[in-house]
DOPARO-61679 format. One record per residue: x, y, z of N, C-alpha, C in turn. Coordinates in nm, 2 decimals. Example, Ala and Ser with C-alpha at 12.3 -4.5 7.8 and 13.67 -1.06 7.14 Angstrom:
// residues 2
<<1.32; -0.57; 0.78>; <1.23; -0.45; 0.78>; <1.32; -0.33; 0.78>>
<<1.28; -0.22; 0.71>; <1.37; -0.11; 0.71>; <1.29; 0.00; 0.79>>
END
This chain:
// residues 152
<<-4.53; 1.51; -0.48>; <-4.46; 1.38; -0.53>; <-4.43; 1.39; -0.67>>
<<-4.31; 1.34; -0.71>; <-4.26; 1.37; -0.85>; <-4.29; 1.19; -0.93>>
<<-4.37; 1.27; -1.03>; <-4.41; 1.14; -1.14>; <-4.28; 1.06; -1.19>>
<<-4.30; 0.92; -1.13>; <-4.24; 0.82; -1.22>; <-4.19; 0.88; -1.39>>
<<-4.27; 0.88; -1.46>; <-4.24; 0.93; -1.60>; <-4.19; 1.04; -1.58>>
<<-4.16; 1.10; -1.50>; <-4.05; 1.23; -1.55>; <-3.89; 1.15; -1.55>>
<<-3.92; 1.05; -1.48>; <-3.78; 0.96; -1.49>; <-3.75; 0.91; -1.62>>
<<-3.59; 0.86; -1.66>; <-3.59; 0.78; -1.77>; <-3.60; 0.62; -1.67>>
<<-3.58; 0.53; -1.81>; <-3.59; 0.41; -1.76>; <-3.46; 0.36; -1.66>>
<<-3.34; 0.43; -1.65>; <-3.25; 0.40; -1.60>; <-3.22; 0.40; -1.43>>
<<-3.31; 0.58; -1.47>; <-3.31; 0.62; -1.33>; <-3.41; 0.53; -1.24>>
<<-3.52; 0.51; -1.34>; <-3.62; 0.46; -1.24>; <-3.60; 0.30; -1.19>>
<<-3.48; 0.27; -1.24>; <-3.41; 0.15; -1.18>; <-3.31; 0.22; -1.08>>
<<-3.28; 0.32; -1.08>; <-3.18; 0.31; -0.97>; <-3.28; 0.36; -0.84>>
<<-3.38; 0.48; -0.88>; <-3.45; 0.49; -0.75>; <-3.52; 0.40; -0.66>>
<<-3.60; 0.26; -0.78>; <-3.65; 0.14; -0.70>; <-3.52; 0.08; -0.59>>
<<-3.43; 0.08; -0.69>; <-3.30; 0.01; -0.61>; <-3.27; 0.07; -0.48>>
<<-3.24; 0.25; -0.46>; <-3.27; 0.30; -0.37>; <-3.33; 0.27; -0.27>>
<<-3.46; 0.28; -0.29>; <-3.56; 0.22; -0.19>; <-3.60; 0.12; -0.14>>
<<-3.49; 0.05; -0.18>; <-3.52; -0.09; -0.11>; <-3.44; -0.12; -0.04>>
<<-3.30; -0.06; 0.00>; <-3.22; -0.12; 0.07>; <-3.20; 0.02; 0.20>>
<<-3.12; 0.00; 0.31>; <-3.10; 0.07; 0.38>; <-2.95; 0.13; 0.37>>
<<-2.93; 0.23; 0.35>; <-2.80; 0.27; 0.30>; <-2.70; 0.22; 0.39>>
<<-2.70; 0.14; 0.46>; <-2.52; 0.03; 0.47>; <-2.51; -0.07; 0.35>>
<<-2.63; -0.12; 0.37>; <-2.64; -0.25; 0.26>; <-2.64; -0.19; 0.12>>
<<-2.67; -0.06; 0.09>; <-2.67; 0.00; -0.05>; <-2.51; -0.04; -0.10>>
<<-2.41; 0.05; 0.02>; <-2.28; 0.08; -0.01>; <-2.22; -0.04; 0.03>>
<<-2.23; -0.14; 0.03>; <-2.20; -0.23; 0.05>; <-2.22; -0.30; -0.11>>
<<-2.34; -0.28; -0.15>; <-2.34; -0.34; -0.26>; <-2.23; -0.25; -0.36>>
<<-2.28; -0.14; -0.39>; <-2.16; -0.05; -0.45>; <-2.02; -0.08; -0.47>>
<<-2.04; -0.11; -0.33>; <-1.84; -0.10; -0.29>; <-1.81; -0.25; -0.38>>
<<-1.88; -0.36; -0.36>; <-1.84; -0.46; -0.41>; <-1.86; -0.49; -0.58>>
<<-1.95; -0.39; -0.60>; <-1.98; -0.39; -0.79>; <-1.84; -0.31; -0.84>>
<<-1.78; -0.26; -0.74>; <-1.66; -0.16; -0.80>; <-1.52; -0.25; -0.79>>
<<-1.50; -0.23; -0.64>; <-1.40; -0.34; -0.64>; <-1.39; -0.41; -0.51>>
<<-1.51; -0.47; -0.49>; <-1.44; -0.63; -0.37>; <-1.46; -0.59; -0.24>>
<<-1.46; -0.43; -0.21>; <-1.43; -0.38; -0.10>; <-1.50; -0.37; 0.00>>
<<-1.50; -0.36; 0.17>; <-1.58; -0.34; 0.23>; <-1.61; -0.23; 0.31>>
<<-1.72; -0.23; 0.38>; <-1.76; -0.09; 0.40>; <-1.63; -0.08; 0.53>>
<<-1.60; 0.04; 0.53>; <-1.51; 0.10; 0.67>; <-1.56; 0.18; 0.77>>
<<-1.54; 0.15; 0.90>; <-1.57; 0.21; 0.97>; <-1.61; 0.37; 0.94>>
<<-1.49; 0.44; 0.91>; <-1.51; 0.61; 0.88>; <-1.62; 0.59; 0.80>>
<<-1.66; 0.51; 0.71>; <-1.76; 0.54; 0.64>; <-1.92; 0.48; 0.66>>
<<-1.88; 0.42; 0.81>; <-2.03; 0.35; 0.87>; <-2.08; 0.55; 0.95>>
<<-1.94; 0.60; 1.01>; <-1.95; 0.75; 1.08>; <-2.00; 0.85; 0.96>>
<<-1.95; 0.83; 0.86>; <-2.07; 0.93; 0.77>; <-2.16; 0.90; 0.74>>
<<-2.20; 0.79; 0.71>; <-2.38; 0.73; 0.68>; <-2.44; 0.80; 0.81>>
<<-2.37; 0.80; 0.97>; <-2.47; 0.81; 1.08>; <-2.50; 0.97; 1.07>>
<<-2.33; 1.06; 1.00>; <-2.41; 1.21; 0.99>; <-2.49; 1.20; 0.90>>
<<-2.52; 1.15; 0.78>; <-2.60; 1.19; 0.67>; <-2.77; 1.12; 0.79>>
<<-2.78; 1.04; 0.86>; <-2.88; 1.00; 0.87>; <-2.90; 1.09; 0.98>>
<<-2.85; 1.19; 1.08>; <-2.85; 1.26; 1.18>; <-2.89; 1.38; 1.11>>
<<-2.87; 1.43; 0.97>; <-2.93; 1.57; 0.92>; <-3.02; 1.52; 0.90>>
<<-3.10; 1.39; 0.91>; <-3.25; 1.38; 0.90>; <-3.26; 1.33; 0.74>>
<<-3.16; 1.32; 0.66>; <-3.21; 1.28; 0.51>; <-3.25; 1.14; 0.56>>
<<-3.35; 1.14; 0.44>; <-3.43; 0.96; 0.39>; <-3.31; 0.86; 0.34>>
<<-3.35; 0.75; 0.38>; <-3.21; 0.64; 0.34>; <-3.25; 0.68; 0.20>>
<<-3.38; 0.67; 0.12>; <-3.30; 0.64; -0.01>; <-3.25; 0.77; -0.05>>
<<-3.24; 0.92; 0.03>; <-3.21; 1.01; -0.05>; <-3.06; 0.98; 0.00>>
<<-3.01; 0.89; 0.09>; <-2.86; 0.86; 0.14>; <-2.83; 0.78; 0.00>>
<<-2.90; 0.68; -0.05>; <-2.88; 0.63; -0.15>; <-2.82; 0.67; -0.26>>
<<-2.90; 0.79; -0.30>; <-2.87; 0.87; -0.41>; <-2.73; 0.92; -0.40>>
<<-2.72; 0.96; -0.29>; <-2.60; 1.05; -0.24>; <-2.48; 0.95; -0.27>>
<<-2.49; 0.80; -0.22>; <-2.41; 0.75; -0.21>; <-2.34; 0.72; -0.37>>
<<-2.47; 0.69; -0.44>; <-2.43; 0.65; -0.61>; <-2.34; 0.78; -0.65>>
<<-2.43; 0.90; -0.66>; <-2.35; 0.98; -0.73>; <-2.22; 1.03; -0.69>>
<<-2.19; 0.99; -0.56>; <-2.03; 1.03; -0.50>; <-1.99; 0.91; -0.57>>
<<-2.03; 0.81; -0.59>; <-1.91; 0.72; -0.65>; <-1.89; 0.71; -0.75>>
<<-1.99; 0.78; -0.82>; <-2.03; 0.79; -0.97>; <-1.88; 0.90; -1.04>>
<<-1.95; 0.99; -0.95>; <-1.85; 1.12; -1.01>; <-1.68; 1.11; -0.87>>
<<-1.64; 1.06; -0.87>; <-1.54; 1.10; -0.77>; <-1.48; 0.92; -0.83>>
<<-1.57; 0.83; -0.87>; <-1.40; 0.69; -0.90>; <-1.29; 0.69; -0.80>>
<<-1.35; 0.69; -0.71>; <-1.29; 0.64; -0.54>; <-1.33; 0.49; -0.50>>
<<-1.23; 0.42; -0.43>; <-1.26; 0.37; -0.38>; <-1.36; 0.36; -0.24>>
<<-1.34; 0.47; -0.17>; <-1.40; 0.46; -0.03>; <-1.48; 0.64; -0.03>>
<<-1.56; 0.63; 0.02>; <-1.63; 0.74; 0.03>; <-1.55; 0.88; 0.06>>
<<-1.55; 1.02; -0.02>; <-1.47; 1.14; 0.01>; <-1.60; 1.20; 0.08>>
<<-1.55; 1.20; 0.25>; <-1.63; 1.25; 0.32>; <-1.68; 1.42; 0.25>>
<<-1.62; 1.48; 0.31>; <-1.64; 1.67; 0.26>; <-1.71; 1.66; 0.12>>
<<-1.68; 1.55; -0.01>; <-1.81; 1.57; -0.07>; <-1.93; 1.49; -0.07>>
<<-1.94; 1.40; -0.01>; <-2.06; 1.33; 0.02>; <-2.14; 1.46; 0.15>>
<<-2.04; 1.54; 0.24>; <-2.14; 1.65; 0.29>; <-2.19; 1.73; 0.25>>
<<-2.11; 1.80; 0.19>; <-2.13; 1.90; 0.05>; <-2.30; 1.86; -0.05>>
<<-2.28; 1.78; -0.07>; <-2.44; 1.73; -0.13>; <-2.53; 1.73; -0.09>>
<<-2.53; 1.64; 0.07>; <-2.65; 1.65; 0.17>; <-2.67; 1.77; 0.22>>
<<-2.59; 1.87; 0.28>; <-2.58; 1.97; 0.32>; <-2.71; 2.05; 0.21>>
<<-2.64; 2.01; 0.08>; <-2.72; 2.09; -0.01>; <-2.88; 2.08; -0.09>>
<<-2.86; 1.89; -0.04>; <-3.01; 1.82; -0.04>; <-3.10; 1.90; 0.05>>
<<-3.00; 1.93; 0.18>; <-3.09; 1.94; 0.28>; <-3.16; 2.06; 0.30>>
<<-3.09; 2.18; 0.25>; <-3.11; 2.34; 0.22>; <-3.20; 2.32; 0.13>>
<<-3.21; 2.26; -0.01>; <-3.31; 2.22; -0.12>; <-3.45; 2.17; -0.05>>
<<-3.42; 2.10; 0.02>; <-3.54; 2.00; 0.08>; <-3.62; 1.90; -0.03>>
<<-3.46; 1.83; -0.02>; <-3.47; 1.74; -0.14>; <-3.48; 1.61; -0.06>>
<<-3.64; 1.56; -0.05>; <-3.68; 1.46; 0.04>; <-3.67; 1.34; -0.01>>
<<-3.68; 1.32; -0.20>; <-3.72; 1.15; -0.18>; <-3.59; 1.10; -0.29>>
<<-3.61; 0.97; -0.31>; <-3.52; 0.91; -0.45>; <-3.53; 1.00; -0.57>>
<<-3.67; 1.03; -0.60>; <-3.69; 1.06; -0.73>; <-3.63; 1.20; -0.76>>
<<-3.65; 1.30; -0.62>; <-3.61; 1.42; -0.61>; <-3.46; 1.45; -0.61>>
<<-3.40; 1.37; -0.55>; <-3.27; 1.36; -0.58>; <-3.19; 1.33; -0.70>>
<<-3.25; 1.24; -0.77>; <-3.20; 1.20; -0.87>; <-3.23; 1.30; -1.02>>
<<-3.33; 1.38; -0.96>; <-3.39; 1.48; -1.10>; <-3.25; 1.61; -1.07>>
<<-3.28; 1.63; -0.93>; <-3.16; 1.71; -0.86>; <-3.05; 1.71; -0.92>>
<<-3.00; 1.60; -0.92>; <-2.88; 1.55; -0.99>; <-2.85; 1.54; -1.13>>
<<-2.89; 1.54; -1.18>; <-2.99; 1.50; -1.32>; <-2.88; 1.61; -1.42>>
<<-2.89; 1.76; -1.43>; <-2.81; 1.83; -1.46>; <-2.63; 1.83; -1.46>>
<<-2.62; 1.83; -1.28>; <-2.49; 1.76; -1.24>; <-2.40; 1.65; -1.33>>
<<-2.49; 1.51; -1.33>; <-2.43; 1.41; -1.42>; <-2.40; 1.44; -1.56>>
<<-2.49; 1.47; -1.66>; <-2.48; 1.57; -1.76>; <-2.36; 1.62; -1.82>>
<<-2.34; 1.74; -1.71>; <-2.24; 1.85; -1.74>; <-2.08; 1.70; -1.68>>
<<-2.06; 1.61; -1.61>; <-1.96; 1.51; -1.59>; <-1.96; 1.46; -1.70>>
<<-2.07; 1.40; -1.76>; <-2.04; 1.30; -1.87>; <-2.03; 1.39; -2.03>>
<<-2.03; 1.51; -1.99>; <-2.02; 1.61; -2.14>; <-1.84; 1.59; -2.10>>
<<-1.79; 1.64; -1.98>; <-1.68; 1.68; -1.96>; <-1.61; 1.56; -1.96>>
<<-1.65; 1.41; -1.95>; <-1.54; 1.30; -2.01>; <-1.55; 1.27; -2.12>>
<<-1.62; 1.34; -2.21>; <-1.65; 1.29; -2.36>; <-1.54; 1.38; -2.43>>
<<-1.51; 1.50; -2.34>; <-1.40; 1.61; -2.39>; <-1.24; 1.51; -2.35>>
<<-1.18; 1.55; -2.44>; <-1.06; 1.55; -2.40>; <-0.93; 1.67; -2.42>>
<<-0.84; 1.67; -2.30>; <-0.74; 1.79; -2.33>; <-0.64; 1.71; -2.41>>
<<-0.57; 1.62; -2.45>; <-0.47; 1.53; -2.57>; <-0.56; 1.58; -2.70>>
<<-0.37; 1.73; -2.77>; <-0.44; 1.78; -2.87>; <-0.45; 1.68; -2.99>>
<<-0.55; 1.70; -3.07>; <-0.57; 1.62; -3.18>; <-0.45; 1.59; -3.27>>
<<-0.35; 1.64; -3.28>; <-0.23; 1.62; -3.35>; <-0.16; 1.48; -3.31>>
<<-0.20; 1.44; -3.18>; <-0.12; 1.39; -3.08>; <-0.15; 1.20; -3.16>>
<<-0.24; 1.23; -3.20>; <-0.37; 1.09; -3.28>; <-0.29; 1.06; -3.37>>
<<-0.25; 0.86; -3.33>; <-0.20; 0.80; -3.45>; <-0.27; 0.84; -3.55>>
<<-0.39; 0.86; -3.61>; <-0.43; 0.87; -3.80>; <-0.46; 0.99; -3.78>>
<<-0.35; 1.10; -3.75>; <-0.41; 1.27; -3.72>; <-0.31; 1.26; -3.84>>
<<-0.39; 1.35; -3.96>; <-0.35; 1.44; -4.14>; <-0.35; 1.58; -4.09>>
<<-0.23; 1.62; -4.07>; <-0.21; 1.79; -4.10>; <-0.27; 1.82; -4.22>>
<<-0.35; 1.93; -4.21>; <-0.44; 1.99; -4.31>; <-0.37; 2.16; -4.30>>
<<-0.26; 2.16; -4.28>; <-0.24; 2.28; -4.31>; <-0.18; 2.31; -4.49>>
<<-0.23; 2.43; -4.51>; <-0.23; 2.47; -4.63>; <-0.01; 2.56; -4.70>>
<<0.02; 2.51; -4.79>; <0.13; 2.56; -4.84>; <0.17; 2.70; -4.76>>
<<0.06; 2.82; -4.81>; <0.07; 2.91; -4.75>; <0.08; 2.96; -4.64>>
<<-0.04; 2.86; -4.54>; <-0.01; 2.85; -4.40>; <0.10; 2.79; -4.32>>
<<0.16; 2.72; -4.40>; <0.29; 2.66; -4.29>; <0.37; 2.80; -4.37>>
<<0.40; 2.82; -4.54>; <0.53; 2.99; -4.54>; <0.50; 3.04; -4.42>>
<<0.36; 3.09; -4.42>; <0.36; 3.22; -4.27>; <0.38; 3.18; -4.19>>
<<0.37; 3.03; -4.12>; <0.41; 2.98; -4.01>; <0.60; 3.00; -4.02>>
<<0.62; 2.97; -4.14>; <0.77; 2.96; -4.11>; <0.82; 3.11; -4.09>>
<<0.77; 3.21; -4.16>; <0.78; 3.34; -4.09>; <0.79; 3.38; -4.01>>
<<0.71; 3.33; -3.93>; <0.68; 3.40; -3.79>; <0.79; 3.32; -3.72>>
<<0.81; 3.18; -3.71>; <0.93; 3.10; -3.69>; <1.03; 3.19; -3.66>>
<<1.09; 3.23; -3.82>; <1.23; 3.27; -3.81>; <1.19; 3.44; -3.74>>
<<1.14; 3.52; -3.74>; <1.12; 3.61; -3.67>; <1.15; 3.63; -3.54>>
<<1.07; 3.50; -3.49>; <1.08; 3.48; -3.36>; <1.19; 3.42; -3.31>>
<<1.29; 3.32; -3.41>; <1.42; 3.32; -3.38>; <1.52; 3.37; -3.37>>
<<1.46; 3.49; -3.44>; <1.62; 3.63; -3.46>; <1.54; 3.69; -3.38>>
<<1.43; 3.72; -3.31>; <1.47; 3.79; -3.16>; <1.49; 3.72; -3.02>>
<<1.49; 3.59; -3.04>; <1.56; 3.51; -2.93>; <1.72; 3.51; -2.98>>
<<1.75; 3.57; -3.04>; <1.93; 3.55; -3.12>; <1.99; 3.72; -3.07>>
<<1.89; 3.80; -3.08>; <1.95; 3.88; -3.05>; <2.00; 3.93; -2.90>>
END
């Protein structure tokens, strides 16, 4: 069994949460904290495979958050909600708490990667060129260089 205190305070609100509902009523709540929506059939047929590989509702739980977490879908993307269990289940990743430590790295490396952005910094109303005199001559160098061999 994995110690409460290995959790932060966050998680160990979502694992209690976990564990108290039965994953219809989980994704139900989800669906409505997101937008309004209700659960759909196709997605009452994946709750029954995830509960058919034998996972714990609250490890369905977990499953369910972080697919919504990382995918900002409205309705469940089957193939990756299997893709997880599949891989819970190879792990023998039995409870809330195990799942969520599981995860733990995963969310991480998502929320590093939305703190990045590809819009180059030039692009930024209060962006100051810091290029130096000498650095834009050479830049213009290389410019005309490269325009007299597209001339020729």
């Amino acid at each position: 069994m994995i110690c409460l205190e290995i959790l932060t305070e966050k998680e160990a609100v979502v694992v209690a949460e976990a564990k108290s509902k039965q994953p219809i009523a989980f994704l139900q709540g989800l669906k409505q904290a997101m937008n309004g929506g209700g659960v759909t059939n196709f997605e009452r047929r994946i709750l029954g495979e995830l509960s058919a590989m034998g996972l714990q509702d609250e490890v369905v739980n977990i499953i369910l958050l972080y697919t919504f977490n990382r995918n900002q879908k409205a309705n469940l993307v089957k193939n990756y909600v299997l893709m997880i269990a599949n891989d819970f289940s190879y792990k023998q990743v039995m409870t809330a708490e195990a799942a969520v430590l599981f995860l733990r790295p995963k969310q991480q490396q998502v929320e590093k990667q939305s703190d990045k952005s590809n819009v180059p910094s030039w692009s930024n109303p209060n962006y100051t060129n810091k290029t130096s005199p000498e650095e834009r001559a050479e830049l213009e160098k290389k410019k005309q260089r490269l325009l007299e061999k597209l001339n020729k």
